[in-house]
C-alpha positions in Angstrom: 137.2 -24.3 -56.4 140.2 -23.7 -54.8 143.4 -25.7 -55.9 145.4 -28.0 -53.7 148.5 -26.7 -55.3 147.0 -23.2 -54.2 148.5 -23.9 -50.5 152.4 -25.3 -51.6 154.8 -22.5 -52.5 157.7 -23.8 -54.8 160.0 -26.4 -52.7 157.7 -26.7 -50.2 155.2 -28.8 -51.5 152.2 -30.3 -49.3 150.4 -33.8 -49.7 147.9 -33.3 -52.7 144.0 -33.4 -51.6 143.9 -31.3 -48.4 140.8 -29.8 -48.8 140.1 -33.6 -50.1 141.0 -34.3 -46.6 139.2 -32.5 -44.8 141.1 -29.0 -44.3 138.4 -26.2 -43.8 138.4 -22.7 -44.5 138.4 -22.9 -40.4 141.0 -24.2 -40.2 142.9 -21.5 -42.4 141.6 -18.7 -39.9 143.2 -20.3 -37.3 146.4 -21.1 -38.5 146.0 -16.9 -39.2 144.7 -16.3 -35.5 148.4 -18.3 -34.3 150.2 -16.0 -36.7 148.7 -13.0 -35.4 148.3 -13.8 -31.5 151.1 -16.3 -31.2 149.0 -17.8 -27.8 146.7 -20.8 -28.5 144.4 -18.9 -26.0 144.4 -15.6 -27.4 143.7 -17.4 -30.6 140.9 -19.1 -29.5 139.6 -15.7 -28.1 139.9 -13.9 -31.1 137.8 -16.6 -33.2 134.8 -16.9 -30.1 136.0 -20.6 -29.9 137.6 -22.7 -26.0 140.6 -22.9 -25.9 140.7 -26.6 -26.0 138.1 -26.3 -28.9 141.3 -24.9 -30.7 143.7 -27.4 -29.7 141.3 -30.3 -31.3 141.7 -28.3 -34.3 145.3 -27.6 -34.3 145.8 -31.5 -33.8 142.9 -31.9 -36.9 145.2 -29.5 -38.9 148.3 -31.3 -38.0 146.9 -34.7 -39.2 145.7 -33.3 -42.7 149.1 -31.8 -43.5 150.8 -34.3 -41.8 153.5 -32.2 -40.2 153.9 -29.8 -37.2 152.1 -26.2 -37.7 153.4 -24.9 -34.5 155.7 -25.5 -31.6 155.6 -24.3 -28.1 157.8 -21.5 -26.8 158.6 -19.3 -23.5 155.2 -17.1 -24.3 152.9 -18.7 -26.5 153.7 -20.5 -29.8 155.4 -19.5 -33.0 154.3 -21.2 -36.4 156.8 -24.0 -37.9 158.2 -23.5 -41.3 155.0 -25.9 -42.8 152.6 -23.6 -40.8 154.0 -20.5 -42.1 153.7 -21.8 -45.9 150.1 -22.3 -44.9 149.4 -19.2 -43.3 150.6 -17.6 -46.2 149.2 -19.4 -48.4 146.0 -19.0 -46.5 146.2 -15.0 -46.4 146.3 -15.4 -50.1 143.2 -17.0 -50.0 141.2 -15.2 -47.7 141.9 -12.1 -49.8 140.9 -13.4 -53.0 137.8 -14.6 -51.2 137.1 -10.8 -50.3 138.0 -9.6 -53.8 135.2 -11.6 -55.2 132.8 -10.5 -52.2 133.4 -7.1 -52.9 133.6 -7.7 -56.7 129.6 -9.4 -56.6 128.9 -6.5 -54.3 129.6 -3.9 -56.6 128.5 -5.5 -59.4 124.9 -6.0 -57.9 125.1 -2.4 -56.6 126.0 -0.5 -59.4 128.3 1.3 -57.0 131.8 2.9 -57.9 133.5 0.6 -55.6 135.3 0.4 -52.3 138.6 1.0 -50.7 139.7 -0.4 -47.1 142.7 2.5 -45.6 144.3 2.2 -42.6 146.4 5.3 -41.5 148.0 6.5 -38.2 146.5 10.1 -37.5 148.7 12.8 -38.5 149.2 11.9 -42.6 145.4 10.7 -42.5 144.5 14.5 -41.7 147.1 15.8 -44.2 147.1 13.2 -47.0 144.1 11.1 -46.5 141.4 13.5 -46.3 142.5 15.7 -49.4 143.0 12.9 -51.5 139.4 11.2 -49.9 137.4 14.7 -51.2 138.8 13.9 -54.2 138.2 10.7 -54.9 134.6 11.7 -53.8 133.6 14.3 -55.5 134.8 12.8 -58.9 133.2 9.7 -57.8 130.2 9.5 -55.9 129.6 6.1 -55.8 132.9 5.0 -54.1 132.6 3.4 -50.6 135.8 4.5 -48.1 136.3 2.9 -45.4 139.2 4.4 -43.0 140.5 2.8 -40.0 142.7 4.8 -37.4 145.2 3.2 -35.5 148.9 2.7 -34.7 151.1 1.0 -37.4 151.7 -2.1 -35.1 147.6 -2.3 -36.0 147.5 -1.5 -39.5 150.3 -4.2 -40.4 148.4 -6.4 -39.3 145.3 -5.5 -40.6 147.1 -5.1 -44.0 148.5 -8.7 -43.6 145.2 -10.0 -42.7 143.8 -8.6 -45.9 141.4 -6.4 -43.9 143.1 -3.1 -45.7 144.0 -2.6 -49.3 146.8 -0.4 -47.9 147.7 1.5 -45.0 149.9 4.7 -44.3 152.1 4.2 -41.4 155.7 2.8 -40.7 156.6 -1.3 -40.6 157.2 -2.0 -37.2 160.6 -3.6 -36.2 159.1 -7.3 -35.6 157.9 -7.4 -38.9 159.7 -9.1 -41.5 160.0 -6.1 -43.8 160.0 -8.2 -47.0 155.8 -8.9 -46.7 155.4 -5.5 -47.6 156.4 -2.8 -50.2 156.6 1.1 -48.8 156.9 3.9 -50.5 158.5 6.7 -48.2 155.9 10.2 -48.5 156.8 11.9 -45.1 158.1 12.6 -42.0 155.5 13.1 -39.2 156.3 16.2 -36.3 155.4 15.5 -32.9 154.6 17.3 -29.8 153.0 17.3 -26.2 150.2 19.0 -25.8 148.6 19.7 -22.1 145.4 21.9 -21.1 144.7 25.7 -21.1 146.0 26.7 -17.5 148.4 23.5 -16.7 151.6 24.7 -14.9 153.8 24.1 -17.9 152.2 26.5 -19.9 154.1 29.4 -18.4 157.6 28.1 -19.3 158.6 29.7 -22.6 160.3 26.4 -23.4 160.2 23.0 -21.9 162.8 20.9 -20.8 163.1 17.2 -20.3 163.5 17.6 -16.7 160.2 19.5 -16.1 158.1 16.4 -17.5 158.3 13.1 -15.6 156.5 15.1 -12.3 153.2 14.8 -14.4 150.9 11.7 -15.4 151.2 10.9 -19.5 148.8 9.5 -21.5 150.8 7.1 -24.3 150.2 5.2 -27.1 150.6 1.5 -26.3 153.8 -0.1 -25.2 155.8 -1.1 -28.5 154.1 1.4 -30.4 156.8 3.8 -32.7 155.5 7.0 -31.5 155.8 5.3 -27.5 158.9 4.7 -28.2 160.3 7.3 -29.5 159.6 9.9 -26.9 160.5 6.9 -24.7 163.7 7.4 -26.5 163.8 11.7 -26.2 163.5 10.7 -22.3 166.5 8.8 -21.9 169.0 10.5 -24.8 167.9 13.4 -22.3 169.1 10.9 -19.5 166.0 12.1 -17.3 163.6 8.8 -15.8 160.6 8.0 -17.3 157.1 9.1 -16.2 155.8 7.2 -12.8 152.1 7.3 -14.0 151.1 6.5 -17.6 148.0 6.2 -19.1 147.9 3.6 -22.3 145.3 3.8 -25.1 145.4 4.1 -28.9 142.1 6.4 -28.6 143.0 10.0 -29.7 139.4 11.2 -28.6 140.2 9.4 -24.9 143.7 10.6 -25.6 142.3 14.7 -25.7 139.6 14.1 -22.9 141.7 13.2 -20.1 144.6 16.2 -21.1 141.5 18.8 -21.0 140.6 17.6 -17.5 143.8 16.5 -15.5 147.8 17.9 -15.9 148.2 14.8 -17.9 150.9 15.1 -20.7 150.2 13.3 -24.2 152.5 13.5 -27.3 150.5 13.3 -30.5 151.1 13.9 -34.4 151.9 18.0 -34.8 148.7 18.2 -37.4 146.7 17.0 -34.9 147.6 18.8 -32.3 147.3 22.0 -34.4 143.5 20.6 -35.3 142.2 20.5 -31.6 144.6 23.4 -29.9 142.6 26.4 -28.9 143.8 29.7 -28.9 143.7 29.7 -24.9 140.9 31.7 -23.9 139.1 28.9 -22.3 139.7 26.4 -19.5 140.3 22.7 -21.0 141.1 24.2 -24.1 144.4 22.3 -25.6 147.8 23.7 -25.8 151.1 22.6 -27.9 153.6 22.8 -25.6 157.3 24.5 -26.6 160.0 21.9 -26.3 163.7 21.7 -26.0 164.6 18.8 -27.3 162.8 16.7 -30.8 160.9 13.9 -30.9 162.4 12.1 -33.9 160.2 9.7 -35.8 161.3 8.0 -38.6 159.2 8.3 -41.5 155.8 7.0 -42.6 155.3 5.6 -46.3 152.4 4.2 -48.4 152.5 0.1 -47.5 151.4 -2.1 -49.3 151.3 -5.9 -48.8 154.2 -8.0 -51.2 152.6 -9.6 -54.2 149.1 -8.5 -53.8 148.1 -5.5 -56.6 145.6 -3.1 -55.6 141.7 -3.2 -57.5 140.9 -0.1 -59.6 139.5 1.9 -56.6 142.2 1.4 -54.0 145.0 1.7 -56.5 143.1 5.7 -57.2 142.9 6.7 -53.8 146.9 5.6 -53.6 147.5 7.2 -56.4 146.0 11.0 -55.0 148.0 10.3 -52.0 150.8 9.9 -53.6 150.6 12.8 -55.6 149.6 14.9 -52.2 152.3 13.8 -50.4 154.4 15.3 -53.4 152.8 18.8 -53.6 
């Protein structure tokens, strides 16, 4: 059984009894679902609950903890200081909840464990997948399960205790002290076009040349978005007219093999899918005048919650590739 004390961090103490009266594990996901969306309606969405389904339980929540879990703002809501305590409190749970899942799991599968990653692409080609054949080969039983995305994602994901830990950068509107990182590299970037695109020709690539073409980005707010967002106006040259946005590398390389679209991606990937340009729709790495700057992707992990035997392995290899 859960304690009541479980929810009330030190000087911030709740009534005693909620779960006495009548707070649910629902009710925990959706204080979590306000943290992450920050719209009661988005909220709602993301638990396949109404939206005024959601409000009946905001107002249930409110009434067990008798105090105010959210307030209204310009765009949506933000959590109150009593719904924050919750909300941590409640990510706490949640993960120990999956702990023991996973813990019965293994135990009545005889299995070597599992390990939830979450990488952006370029260090999950050069770090992950080394460190993964190892971790395989010396243990066959291991489950892996790897999820690509951006690092405004993987946070996320890693605050929702959906990853045991993720390799990517802690984006700006996060407070930086729910995590710990450990800095392992800096991540090269370039555009890459199509076999035959005008570009191609140019033995180097100014600002200048690119805004004339459609791009294919990353998401708005997204690190890599924004820093060849930033390249474009250091360069002080307008920003592209027509922009495609998805986080999908595979939509990503299908639409620059068939169109004069412009994507930048991670340098290792690029140098993964670029042909030697022989054939039409092959991909090519264009030659630039000016860097795409980065800053640099670590090993996250989420602040006061220690890694089980298997994920804290698999961090460990990394680690020790990103080192060789």
């Amino acid at each position: 059984m859960i304690p009541d004390s479980a929810l009330a961090p030190v000087g911030e103490p709740f009534d005693a009894g909620l779960f006495r009266s009548g707070l649910k594990i629902n009710h925990l996901r959706l204080v979590l679902a306000l943290d992450d969306h920050r719209r009661i309606s988005a909220a709602a969405e993301s638990l396949g609950i109404s939206q005024p389904a959601a409000s009946r339980m905001l107002a249930e929540i409110e009434a067990i903890v008798k105090a105010p879990i959210c307030a209204r703002v310009a765009r949506g809501v933000e959590l109150t200081r009593y719904g924050e305590a919750l909300a941590r409190r409640a990510r706490t749970i949640f993960l120990e909840l999956r702990e023991a899942a996973r813990e019965i799991n293994e135990l009545r599968s005889g299995s070597g464990g599992s390990v939830s990653l979450g990488s952006v692409t370029g260090p999950a080609l050069n770090l992950g997948v080394p460190a993964i054949r190892q971790v395989s080969t010396a243990y066959p039983g291991i489950e892996i399960n790897v999820q690509i995305d951006n690092s405004n994602v993987l946070t996320r994901e890693l605050l929702a205790a959906r990853h045991d830990f993720v390799i990517g950068r802690i984006p700006d509107d996060l407070n930086p002290r729910l995590f710990n990182m450990v800095e392992v590299g800096f991540e090269e970037v370039c555009l890459i076009v199509r076999e035959g695109h005008p570009l191609i020709e140019k033995a180097s690539v100014s600002a200048d040349d690119l805004p004339g073409y459609d791009w294919v980005f990353q998401p708005p707010g997204t690190l890599l978005r924004r820093a060849v967002e930033d390249s474009f106006l250091s360069a002080g040259v307008r920003l592209p007219a027509t922009v495609i946005n998805t986080s999908s590398i595979i939509l990503t390389l299908s639409i620059v093999r068939n169109t004069n679209a412009i994507a930048p991606v991670a340098l290792d990937v690029a140098r993964l899918v670029a042909g030697n340009g022989t054939q039409a729709g092959e991909i090519r790495i264009l030659t630039t005048e000016f860097p795409i700057r980065i800053k640099p992707y670590g090993l996250i992990t989420a602040e006061g919650r220690a890694l089980p035997p298997s994920a804290k392995l698999l961090y460990d290899l990394i680690l020790k590739q990103s080192r060789m």
